[in-house]
C-alpha positions as CSV (number, residue, x, y, z in Angstrom):
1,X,101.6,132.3,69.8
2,X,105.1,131.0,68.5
3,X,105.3,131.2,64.6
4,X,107.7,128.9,63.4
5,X,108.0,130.9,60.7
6,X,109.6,133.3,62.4
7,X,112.8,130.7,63.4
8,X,113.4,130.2,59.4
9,X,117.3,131.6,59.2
10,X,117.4,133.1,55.2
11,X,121.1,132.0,54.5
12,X,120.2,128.9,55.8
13,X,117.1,128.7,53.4
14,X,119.4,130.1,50.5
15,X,122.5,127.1,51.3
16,X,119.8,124.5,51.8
17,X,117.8,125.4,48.0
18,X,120.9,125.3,46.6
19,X,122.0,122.2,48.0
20,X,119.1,121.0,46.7
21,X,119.6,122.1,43.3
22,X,122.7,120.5,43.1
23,X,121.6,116.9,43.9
24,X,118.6,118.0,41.5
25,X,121.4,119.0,38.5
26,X,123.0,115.6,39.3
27,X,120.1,113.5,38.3
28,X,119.4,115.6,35.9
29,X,123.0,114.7,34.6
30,X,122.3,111.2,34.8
31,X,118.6,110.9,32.8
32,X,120.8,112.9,30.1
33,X,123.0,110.1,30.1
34,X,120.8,107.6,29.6
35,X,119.1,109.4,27.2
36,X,121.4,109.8,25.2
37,X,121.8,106.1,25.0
38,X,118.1,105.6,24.2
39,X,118.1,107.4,21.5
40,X,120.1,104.6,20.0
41,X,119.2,101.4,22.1
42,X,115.4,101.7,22.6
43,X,116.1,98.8,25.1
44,X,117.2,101.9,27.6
45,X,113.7,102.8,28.0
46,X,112.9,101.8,31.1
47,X,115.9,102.6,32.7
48,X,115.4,106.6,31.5
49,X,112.0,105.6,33.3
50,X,113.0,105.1,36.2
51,X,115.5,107.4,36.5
52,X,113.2,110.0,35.3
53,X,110.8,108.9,38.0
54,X,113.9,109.7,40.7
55,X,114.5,113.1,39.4
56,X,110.7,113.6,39.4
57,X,110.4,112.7,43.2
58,X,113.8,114.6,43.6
59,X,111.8,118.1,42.3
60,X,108.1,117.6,44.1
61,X,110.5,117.4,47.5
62,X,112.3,120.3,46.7
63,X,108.9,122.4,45.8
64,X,107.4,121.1,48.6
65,X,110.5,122.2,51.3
66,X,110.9,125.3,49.1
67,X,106.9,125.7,49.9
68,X,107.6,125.8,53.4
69,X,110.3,127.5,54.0
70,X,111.6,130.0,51.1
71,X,107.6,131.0,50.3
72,X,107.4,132.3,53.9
73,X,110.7,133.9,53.6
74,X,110.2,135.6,50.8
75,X,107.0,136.8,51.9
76,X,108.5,138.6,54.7
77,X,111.7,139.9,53.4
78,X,111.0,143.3,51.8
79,X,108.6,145.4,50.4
80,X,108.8,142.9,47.1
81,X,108.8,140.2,48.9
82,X,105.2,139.1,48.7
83,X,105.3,139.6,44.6
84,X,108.5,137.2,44.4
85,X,106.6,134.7,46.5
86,X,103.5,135.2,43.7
87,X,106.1,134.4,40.7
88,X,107.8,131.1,42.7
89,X,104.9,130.0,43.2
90,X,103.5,130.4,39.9
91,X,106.4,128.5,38.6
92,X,105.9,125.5,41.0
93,X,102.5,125.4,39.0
94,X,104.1,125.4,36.0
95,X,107.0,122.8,36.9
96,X,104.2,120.5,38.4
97,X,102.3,120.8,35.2
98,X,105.6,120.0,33.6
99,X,106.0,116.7,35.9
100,X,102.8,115.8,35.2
101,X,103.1,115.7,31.3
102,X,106.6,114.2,31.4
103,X,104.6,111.2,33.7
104,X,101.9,111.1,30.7
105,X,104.6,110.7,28.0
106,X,106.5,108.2,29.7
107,X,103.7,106.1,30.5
108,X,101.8,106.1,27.2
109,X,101.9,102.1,25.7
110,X,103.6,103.5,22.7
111,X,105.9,105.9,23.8
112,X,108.6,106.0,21.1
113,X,112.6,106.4,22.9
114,X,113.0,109.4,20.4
115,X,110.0,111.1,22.0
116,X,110.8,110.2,25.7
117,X,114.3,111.2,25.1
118,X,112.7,114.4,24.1
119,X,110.0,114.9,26.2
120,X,112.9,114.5,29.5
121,X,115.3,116.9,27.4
122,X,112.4,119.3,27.7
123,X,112.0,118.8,31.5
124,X,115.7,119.3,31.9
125,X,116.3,122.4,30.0
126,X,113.2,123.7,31.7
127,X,114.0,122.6,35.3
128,X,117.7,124.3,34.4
129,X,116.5,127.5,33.5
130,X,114.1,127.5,36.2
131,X,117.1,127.0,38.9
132,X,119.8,129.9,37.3
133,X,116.6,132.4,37.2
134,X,115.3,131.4,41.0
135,X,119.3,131.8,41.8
136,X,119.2,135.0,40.6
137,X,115.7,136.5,41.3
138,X,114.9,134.4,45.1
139,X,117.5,133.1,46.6
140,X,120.7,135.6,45.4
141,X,123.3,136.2,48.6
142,X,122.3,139.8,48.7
143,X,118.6,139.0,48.7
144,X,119.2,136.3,51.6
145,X,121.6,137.6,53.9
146,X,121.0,141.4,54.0
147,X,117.7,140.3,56.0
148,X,115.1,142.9,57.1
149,X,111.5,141.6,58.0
150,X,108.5,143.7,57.0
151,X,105.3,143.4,59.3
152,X,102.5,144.7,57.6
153,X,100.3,144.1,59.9
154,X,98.8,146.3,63.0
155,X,99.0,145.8,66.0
């Protein structure tokens, strides 16, 4: 029986994350923006809604492709492999927790600008911090190209 698994390319998994990241780092750039407007012009809510909501969609599709195919890779890269799949995916929980709460502030009646301005600044740093540690600890170059598969299993 065919694995698909077993066609996922790890340099290609590493170029496509940080792709993503990118386009994740540009919305991010862009709810900053308007935050930083509705700090001022409470009027701006609803547009640091909305754009919130896009960077929000933008992360749950990247956890869910990094879910399918990084999860698997790292599983089967090297003897650590399985424990860095444990830690990514206990910081998925964590970042969906984080979604979650950022989508309870922003949809509370009376949700003051300074504290949705927060409450997204908060999501940003903790998305950014999240991405420069996976870069370094998941998805480096040296972890992603210098490939060698580990089957524990018999025969």
């Amino acid at each position: 029986m065919h694995d698909p698994n077993d066609d996922i390319v790890p340099s290609r998994v590493r170029t496509e994350i940080l792709e993503s990241h990118q386009r994740i780092r540009a919305r991010i750039s862009e709810v900053r923006r308007i935050g930083t407007f509705t700090r001022t012009n409470g009027a701006l809510l609803p547009q640091l809604t909305e754009a919130t909501g896009d960077l929000l969609s933008a992360v749950r599709e990247h956890l869910a492709r990094e879910q399918q195919v990084l999860i698997p890779t790292l599983r089967a890269i090297d003897a650590w492999g399985p424990e860095r799949a444990r830690r990514l995916l206990a910081t998925h929980r964590a970042q969906h927790a984080l979604i979650e709460r950022t989508e309870r502030v922003l949809r509370r009646e009376r949700c003051s600008c300074h504290e949705a301005v927060d409450c997204v600044e908060d999501l940003a740093r903790t998305l950014e911090r999240d991405m420069e540690e996976e870069a370094r600890t998941h998805i480096s170059e040296r972890l992603l190209s210098d490939y060698i598969r580990v089957d524990f299993g018999g025969a």
